[in-house]
C-alpha positions as CSV (number, residue, x, y, z in Angstrom):
1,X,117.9,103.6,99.7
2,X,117.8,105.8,102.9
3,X,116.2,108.8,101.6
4,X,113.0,106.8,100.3
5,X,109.8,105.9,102.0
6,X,107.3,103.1,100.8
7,X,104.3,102.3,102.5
8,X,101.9,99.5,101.7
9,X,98.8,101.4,100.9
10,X,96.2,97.6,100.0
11,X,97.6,94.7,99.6
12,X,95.4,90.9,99.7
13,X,96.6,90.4,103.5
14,X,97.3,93.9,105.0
15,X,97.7,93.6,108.5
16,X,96.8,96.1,111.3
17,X,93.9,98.1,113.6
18,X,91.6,100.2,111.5
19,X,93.1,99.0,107.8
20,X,91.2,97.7,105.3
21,X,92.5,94.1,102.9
22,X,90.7,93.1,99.8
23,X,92.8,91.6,96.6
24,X,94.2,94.3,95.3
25,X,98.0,96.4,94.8
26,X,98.8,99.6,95.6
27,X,102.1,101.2,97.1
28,X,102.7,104.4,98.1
29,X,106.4,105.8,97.7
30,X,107.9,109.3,98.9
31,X,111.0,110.3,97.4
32,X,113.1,113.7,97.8
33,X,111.3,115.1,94.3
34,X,107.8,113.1,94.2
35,X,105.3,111.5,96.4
36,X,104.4,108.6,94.5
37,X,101.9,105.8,94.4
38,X,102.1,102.4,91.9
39,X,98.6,101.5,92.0
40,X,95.6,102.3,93.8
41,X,94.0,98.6,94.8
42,X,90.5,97.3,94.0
43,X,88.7,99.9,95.4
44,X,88.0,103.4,97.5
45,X,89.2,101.1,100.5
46,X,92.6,102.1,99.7
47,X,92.4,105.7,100.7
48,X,90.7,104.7,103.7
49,X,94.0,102.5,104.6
50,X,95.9,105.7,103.8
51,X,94.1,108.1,105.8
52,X,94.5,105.7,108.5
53,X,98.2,106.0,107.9
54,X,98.8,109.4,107.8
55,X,98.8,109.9,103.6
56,X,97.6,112.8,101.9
57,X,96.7,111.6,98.9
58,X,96.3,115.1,97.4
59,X,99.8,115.8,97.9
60,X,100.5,113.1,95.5
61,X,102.1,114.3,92.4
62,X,102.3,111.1,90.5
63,X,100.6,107.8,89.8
64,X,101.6,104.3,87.9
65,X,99.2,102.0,86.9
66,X,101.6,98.7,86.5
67,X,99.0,97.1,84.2
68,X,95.5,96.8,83.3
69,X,93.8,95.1,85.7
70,X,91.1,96.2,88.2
71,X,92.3,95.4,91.2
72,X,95.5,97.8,90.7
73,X,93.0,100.7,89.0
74,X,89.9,100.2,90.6
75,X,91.1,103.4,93.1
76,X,92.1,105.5,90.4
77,X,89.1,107.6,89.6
78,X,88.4,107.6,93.3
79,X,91.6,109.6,93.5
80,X,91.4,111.8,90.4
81,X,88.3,112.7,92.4
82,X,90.2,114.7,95.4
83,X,93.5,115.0,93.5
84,X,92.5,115.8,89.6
85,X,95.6,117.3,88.9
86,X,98.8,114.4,89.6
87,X,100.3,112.8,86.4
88,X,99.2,109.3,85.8
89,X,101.0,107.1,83.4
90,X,99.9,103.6,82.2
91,X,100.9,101.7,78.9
92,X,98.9,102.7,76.0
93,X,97.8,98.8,75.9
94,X,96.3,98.7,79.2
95,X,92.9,100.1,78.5
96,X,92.0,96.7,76.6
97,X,89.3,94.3,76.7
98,X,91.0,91.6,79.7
99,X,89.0,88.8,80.4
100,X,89.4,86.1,83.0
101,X,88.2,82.7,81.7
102,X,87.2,79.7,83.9
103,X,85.3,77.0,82.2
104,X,81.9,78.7,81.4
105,X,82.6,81.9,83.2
106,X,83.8,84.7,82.0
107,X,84.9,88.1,83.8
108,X,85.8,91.7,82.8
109,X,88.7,92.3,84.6
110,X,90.3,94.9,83.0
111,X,90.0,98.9,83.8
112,X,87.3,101.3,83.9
113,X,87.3,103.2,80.9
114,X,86.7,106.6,82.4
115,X,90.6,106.3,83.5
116,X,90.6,106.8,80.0
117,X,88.9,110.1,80.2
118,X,91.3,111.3,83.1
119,X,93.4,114.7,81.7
120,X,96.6,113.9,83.5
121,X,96.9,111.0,82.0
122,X,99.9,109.7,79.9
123,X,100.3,106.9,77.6
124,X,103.5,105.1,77.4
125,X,104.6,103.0,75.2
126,X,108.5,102.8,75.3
127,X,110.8,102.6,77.6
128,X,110.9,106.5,79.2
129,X,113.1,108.4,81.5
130,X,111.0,110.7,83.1
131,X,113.4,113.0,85.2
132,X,116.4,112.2,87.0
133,X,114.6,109.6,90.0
134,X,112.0,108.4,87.8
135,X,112.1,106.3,84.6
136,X,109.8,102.7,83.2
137,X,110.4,100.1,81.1
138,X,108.1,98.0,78.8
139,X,108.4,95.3,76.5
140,X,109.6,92.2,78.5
141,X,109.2,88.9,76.4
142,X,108.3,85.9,78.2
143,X,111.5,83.7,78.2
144,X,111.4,81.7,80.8
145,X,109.1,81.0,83.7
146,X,106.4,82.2,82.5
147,X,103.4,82.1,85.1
148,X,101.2,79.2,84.9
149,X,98.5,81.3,86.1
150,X,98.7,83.7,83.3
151,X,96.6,80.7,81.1
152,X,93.3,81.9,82.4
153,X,93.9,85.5,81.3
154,X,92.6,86.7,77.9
155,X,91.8,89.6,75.6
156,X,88.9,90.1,73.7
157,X,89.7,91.5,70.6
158,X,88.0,91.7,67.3
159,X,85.4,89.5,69.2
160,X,87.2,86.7,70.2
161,X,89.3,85.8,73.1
162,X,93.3,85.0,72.4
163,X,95.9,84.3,75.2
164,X,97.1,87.7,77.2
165,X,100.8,88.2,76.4
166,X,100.9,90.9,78.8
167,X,102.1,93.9,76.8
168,X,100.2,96.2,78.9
169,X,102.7,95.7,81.7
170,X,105.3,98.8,82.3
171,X,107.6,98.6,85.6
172,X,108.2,101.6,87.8
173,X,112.2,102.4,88.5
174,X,113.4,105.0,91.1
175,X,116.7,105.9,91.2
176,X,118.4,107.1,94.2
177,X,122.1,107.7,93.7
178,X,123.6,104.9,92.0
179,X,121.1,102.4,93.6
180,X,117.7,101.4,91.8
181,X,114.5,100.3,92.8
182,X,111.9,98.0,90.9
183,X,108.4,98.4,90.9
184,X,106.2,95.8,89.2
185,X,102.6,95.0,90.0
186,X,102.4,91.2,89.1
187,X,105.5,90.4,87.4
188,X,102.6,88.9,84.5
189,X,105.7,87.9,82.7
190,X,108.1,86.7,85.0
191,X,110.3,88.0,87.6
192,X,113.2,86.4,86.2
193,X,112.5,87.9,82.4
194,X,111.8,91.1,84.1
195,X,115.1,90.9,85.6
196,X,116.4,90.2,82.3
197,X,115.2,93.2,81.1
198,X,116.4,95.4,84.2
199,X,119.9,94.4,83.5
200,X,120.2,94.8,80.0
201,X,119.1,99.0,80.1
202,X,120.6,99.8,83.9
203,X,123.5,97.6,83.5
204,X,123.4,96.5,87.4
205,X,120.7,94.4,89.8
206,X,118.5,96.8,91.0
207,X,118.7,96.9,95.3
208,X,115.3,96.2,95.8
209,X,112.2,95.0,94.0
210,X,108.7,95.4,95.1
211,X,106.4,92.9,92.9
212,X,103.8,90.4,93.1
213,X,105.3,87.2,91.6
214,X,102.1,85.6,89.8
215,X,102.6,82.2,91.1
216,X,99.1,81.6,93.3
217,X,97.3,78.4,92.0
218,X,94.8,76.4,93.2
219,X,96.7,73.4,93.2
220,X,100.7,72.9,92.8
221,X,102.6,70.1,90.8
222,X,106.0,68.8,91.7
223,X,106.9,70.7,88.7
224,X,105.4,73.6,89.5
225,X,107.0,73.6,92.6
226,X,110.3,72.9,91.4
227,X,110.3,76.3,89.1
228,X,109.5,78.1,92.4
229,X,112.6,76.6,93.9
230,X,114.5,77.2,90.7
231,X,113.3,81.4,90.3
232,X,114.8,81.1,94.3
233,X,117.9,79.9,93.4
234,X,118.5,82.3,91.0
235,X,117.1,85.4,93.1
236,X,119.4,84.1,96.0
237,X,122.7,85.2,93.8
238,X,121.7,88.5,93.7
239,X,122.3,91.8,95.9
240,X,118.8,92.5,96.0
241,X,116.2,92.9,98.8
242,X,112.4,91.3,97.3
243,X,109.3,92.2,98.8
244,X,106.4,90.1,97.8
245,X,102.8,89.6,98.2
246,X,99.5,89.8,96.5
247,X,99.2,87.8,93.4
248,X,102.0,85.3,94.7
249,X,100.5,83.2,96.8
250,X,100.9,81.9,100.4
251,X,102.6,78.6,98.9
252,X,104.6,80.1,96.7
253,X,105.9,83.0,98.9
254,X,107.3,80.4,101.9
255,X,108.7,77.9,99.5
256,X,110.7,81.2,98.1
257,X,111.5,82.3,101.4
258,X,113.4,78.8,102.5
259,X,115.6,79.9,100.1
260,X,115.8,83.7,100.2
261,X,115.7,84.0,103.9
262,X,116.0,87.5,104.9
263,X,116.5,88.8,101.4
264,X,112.4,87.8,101.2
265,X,110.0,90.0,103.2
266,X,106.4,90.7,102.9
267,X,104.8,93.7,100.7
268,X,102.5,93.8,103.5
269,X,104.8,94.7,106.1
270,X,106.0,97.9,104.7
């Protein structure tokens, strides 16, 4: 996809003099109709990291929140602040109550409710083509894979906590030609069921897919391990370039990549 630029705007291990790293998601992509970004991190940090690499974020014209988390939306209203006037579009699910549970803990970890507030912003809640380069996709059922991880993750409604299924996920696809690219912040419910999903509305792999994969724990099993080596066996026997990072985990990401060799790169590194 020659025509396209993508540059890693935050990311948990962003490499590089004067950048900023802090867990957090957001990419920054300039096609031949729109300058782009799919999610703005944890925090103002973000724009720091793009001012250090040459981005104007008030020529951006639009903005996808992948899901509703903080650490992809905590920017946001940093950036409605000096650009109040680019589209933003998020799932009309992802302004919930989202929790993170461990033992007796408990954690807010879902947006700030003054995105809510923001003028440009869209709600989506279908699959929608927006122009010609630009469409998303919702809806992806958890077949397969699921992440392990996802077990902490709640929402509160109706004042009690029940499992997050994850239906405040959309995925970003830019279309160049006849080629596609992915988008997808954490790949919550699966990269594989994701991938599912891709094929059944664009009929095709898509040439690249930029997505956190979900599978960081703090400990592994053989089991565990052996779905990582499985989701790499399948990736492997497609035509696809993956860049990963974030919410995947250093584990998870080099077990994939003795598999995937080149067709693996870090989301870092663009």
């Amino acid at each position: 996809m020659s025509r396209i630029k993508i540059i890693t705007l935050m990311e948990d291990n962003l490499c590089g003099n004067g950048l900023e790293a802090e867990h957090g998601l957001s990419i920054y992509i300039e096609t031949p109709k729109h300058k782009i970004l799919v999610d703005t991190g944890q925090s103002g940090k973000t724009w720091a990291n793009a001012r250090a690499k040459g981005i104007d974020i008030t020529r951006v014209d639009t903005v996808f929140l992948s899901h509703g988390h903080y650490d992809h939306s905590g920017g946001l209203m940093k950036f409605a602040s000096v650009n109040p006037s680019a589209d933003i579009y998020m799932h009309a699910n992802a302004g919930g109550e989202y929790y993170s549970l461990k033992e007796d803990s408990e954690k807010y970890i879902g947006i700030d409710k003054a995105i809510l507030t923001l003028p440009y912003l869209h709600l989506i809640n279908n699959n929608t083509i927006l122009d010609e380069e630009l469409s998303v996709f919702t809806d992806v059922h958890p077949a397969r894979n699921w992440p392990k991880g996802n077990q902490r993750l709640h929402e509160l409604k109706n004042g009690k906590y029940i499992q997050d299924i994850f239906s405040h996920e959309m995925y970003v696809v830019i279309k160049e030609n006849d080629k596609y690219m992915l988008v997808s912040g954490c790949a919550h419910n699966g990269i594989l069921n994701i991938l599912d999903s891709f094929r059944a509305i664009y009929s095709t792999d898509p040439s690249v897919v930029i997505s956190g994969f979900h599978m960081i724990q703090p400990e592994y099993t053989e089991d565990d391990l052996q779905k990582i080596r499985d989701t790499a066996d399948e990736l492997s026997t497609m035509n696809t370039v993956f860049y990963s990072g974030h919410c995947t985990g250093e584990v998870a990401y080099h077990l994939l990549k003795e598999t995937l060799g080149d067709k693996l790169q870090a989301i870092r590194d663009l």
